[in-house]
C-alpha positions as a Python dict, from the first residue, in 0.01 Angstrom:
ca = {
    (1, 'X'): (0, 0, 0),
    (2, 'X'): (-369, 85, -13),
    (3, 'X'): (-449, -228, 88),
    (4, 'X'): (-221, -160, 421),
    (5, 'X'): (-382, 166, 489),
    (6, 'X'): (-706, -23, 504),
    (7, 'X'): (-588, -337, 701),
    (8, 'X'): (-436, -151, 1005),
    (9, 'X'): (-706, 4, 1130),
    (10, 'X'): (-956, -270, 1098),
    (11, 'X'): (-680, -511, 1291),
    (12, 'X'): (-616, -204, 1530),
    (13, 'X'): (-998, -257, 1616),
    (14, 'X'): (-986, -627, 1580),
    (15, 'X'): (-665, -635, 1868),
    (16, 'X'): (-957, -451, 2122),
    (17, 'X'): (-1083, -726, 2343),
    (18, 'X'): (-1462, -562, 2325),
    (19, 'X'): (-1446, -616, 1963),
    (20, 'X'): (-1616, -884, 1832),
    (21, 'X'): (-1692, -971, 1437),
    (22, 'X'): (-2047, -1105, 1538),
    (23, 'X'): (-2117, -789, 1718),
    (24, 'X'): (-2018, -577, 1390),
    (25, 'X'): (-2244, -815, 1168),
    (26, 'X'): (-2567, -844, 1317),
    (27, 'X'): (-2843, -618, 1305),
    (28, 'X'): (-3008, -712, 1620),
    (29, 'X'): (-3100, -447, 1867),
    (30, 'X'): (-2908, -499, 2198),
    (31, 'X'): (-3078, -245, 2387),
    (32, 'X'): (-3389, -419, 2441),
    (33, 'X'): (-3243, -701, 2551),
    (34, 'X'): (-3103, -522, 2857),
    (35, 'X'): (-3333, -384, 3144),
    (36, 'X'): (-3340, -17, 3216),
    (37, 'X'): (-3217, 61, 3542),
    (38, 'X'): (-3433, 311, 3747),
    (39, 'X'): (-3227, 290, 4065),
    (40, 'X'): (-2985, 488, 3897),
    (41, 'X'): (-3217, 763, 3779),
    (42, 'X'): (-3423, 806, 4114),
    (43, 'X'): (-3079, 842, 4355),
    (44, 'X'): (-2935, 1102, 4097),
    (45, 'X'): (-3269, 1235, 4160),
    (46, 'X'): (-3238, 1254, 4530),
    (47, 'X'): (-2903, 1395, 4519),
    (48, 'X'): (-3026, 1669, 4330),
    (49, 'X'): (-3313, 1719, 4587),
    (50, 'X'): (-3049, 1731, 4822),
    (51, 'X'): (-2787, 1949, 4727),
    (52, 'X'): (-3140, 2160, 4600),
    (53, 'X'): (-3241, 2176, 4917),
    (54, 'X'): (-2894, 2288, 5110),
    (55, 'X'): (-2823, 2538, 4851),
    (56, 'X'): (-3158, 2669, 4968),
    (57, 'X'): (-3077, 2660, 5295),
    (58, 'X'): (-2721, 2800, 5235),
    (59, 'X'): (-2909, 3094, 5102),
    (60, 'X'): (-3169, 3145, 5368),
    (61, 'X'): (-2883, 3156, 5605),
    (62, 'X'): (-2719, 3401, 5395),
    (63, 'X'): (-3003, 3590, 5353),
    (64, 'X'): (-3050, 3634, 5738),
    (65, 'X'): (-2680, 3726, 5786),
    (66, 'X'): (-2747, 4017, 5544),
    (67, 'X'): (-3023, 4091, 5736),
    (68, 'X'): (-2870, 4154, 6039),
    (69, 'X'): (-2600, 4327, 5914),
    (70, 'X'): (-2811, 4572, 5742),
    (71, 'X'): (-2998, 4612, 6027),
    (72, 'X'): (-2639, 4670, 6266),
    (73, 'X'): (-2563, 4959, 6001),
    (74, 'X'): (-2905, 5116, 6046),
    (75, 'X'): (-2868, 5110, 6380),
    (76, 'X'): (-2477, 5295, 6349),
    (77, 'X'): (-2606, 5480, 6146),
    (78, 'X'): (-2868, 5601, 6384),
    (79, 'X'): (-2645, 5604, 6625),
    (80, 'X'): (-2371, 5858, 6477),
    (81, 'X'): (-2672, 6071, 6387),
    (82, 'X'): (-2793, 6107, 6694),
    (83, 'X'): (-2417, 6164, 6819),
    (84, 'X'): (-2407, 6451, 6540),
    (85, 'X'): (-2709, 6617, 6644),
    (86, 'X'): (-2612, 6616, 7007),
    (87, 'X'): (-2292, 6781, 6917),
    (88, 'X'): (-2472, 7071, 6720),
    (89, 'X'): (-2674, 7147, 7009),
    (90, 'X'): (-2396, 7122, 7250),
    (91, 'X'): (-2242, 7397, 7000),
    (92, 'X'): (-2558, 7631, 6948),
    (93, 'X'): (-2507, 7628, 7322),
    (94, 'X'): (-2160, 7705, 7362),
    (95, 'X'): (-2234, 7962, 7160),
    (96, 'X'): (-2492, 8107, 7305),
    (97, 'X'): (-2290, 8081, 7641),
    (98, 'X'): (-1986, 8287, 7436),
    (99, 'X'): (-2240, 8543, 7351),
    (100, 'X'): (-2408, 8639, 7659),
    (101, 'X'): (-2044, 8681, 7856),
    (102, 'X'): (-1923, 8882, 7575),
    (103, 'X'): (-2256, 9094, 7649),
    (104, 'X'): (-2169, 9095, 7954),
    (105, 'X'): (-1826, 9172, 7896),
    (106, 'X'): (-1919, 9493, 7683),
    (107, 'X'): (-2125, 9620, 7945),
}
């Protein structure tokens, strides 16, 4: 029974066709044997650059539509200022108006 429990994994890893006994037996260093690919490395690079370089864009662009939106609301704002301070004078003078013809009236 022990002897199963042993056995079926090692012909589990055995039935894998990258498996090879050779492979699990010698010492040798494979990865020097096979060249390092750079290609690989320097387009992930670029791509990086790239999507570096449109997210910086994206945010420039973003940054200007801010822009001009803050500067549409300062320029409401202005606007409905103005439009207040208008109205108060237009007031002050209606009242002024209401007090000289009651004067007048009292007279």
């Amino acid at each position: 029974m022990k002897l199963l429990k042993f056995l079926i994994p090692l012909l589990l890893v055995a039935s894998c066709s990258s498996f090879s006994l050779s492979g699990l037996f010698s010492s040798e260093d494979n990865a020097e044997e096979l060249p390092a690919d750079d290609s690989s490395v320097e387009e992930i690079d670029e791509e990086v650059e790239e999507e570096e370089e449109e997210d910086f864009e994206l945010e420039s662009l973003e940054d200007e539509e801010e822009d001009e939106e803050d500067e549409e609301e300062e320029e409401l704002e202005e606007e409905e200022n103005l439009e207040v301070v208008t109205l108060e004078e237009e007031d002050e003078e209606e009242e002024e108006d209401y007090d000289e013809e009651e004067d007048l009236d009292e007279e």
